[in-house]
C-alpha positions, 0 to 999 in steps of 0.5 A: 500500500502507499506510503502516504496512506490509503486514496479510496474508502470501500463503504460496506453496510453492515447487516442489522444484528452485527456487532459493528464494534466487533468486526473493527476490533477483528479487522484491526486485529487482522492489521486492517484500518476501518472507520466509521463517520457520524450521521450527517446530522451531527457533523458540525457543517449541519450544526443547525440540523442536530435537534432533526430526527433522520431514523434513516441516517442514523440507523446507516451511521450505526451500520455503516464502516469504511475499509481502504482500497488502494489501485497500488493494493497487492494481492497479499495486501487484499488477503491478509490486510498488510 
């Protein structure tokens, strides 16, 4: 992978009864970076937006986390996360 980090974000939605937090720590574990963002109504951009209720965002923001692709990615990174 580049030096520099990754360029692109791979965002998979998880289903509804995965321990989201377990499958980071096991990605981590497995030396794989994953992220997750806030619901879009809690970013600071949308400040205004926070008292709104958006049950559909918030249920993507609790299910949603972000793996790295890279175009320089090999094989053995893909498979073991290296």
């Amino acid at each position: 992978m580049s030096e520099n980090g990754t360029h692109h974000i791979m965002p998979i939605v998880d289903a509804a009864d995965v321990d989201r937090k377990r499958v980071i720590d096991q990605l981590g574990q497995s030396g794989i970076h994953s992220n997750h963002y806030p619901p879009v109504i809690d970013c600071r951009s949308t400040h205004s937006l926070s008292s709104a209720h958006a049950p559909k965002t918030e249920m993507f923001a609790e299910r949603e986390l972000t793996l790295p692709i890279d175009p320089g990615m090999e094989e053995q990174d893909v498979t073991t996360g290296r």
